[in-house]
N, C-alpha and C positions, 0 to 999 in steps of 0.2 A: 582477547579483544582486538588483537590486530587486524582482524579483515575486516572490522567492523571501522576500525578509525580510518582505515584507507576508503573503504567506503565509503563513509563520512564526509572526507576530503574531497572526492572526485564528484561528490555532487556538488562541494564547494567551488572548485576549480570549474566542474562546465555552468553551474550558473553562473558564474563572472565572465565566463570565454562568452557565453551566449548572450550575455547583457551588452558584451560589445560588440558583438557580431548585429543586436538587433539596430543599431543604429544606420547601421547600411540598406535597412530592410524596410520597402515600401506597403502600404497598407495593405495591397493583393497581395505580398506574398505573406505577410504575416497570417493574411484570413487562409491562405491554402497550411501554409504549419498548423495553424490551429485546428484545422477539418482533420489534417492527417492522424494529429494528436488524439480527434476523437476516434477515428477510424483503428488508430492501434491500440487504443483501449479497450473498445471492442473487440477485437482478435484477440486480445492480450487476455483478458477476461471470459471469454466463453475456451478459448483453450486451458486454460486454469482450471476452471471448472468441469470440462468434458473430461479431462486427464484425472481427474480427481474422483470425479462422482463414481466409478467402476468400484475405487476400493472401500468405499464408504460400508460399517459396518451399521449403519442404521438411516437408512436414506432418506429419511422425512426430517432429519436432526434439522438441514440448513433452512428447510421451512418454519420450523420452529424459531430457529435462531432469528432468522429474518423477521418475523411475526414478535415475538417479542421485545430484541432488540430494536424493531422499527419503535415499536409501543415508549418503551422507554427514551429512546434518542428524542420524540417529539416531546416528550412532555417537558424535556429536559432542554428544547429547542436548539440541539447542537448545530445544526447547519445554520440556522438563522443568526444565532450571535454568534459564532464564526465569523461568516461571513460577514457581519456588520462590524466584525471588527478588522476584519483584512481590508472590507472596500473604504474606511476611513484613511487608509494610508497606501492603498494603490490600485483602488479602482472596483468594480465587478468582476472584470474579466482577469485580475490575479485571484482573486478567490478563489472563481472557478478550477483555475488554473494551477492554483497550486495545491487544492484539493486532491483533483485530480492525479498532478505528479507523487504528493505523498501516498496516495494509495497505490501507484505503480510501486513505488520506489518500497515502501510497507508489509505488501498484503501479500506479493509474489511468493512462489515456495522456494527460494534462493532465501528470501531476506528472512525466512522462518526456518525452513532445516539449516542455513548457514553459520547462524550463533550456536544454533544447540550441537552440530556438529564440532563446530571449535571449541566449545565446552567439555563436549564428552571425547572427543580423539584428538583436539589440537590441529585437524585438517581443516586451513582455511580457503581449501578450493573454489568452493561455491561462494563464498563470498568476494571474492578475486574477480570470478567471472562476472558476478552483479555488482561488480566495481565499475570495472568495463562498460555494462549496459545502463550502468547508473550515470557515467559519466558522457555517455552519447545524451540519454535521455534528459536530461538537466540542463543539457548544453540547447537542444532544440527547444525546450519550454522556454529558457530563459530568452530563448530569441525572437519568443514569441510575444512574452508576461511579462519579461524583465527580472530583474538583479531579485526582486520579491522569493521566487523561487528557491532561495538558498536558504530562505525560514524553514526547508524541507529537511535539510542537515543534521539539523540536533533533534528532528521529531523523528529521526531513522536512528538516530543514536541511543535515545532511550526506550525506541523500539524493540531495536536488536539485543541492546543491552536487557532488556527485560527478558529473551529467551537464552541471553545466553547464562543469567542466573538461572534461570527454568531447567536449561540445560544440567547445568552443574547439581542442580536439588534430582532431577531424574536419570541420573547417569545410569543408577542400574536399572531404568525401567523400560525397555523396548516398547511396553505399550503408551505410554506418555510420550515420544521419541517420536513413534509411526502414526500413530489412530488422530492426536490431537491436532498436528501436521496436517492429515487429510483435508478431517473435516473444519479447520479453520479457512485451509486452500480454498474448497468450497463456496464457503461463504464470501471469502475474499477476493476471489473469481467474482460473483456478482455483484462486489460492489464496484470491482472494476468496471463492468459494462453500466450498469448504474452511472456510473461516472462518465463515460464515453458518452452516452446519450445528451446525458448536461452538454456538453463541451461542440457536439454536432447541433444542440437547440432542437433537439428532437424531444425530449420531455426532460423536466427537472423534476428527477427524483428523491433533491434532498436528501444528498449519497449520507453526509454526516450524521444524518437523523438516524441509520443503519449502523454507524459503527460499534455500538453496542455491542451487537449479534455476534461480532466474533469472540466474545465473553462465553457465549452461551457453549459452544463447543468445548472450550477447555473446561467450564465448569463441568460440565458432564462428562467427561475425560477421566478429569481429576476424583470426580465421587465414583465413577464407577472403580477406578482403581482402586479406592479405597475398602470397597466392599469386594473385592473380586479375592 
């Protein structure tokens, strides 16, 4: 669990460096952080997903997943009371914003092979390096959203911690390891761009309404393992 608490940390640490740094920061350039924000979410998310889709052993899954997972996220109105409950204590635009950060900081395949890798060989490489990129990235939201940002901290903790017991229950299993890794990427590829779009105000997708979906890949992982 060490790379995961360092991890942890360093989102801690750049959202407080960026909560102070935003106070220097005039409304244009906060609106250009913000644009950029959405522009590297989009890159961030369709290379996710283009790097991913090739090994995909069943290619229609993340349509499935999406299509279900949407079904369920609405009914269950996950973006809306989210959201109404972030913008009671700092606004719309942390909402957005830290929706956003949490699915960078989440969804990426650093923050999901990283745990299971310390799990199963103790090498906490990769999550060392999305220490690093976690702690640039936290620092530029916070300078954007503010000190809110660092509610993203403990929701990367019980993230990671969630695969790195994943990890530990599938140490002897390669295909739990590789295939569910994929096609969760996948999916979480598109909620990245999903999310970039909100934050550019080019359509609101209602990214939370999706988080579901990335359910749908491990469960099917997991059953197939079981019969295989």
């Amino acid at each position: 669990m060490l790379g995961t608490i360092v991890n942890t940390g360093c989102i801690i640490v750049g959202s407080v460096v960026g909560s102070i740094l935003k106070k220097g920061l005039g409304e244009k350039y906060q609106t250009v952080l913000y644009n950029a924000m959405g522009l590297a979410s989009l890159a961030l998310g369709a290379n996710t997903f283009v790097q991913n889709m090739p090994k995909s052993e069943f290619p229609v899954l993340f349509i499935l997943s999406i299509a279900l997972g949407g079904v369920v996220g609405t009914a269950l109105d996950l973006d809306g009371r989210t959201k109404r409950l972030i913008a009671k204590r700092g606004g719309e635009g942390l909402a957005n914003g830290l929706i956003t950060a949490t699915l960078l900081f989440c969804v990426g395949t650093f923050s999901i092979v990283g745990p299971i890798l310390s799990a199963t060989t103790g090498d906490n490489t990769f999550l060392f390096t999305n220490s690093t990129l976690d702690l640039v990235t936290s620092m530029v939201f916070a300078t954007t959203y503010g000190i809110g940002i660092i509610i993203a901290a403990p929701i990367l903790f019980c993230w990671q911690g969630m695969f790195y017991l994943l990890g530990k229950f599938a140490a002897s299993s390669p295909l739990l390891q590789g295939e569910m890794v994929n096609e969760m990427a996948i999916v979480g590829g598109l909620l990245i761009i999903s999310s970039g779009l909100s934050l550019l105000k080019l359509k609101d997708c209602k990214t939370l309404n999706y988080i579901p979906a990335l359910l749908v890949p491990a469960v099917y992982v997991l059953v197939k393992a079981l019969f295989a």
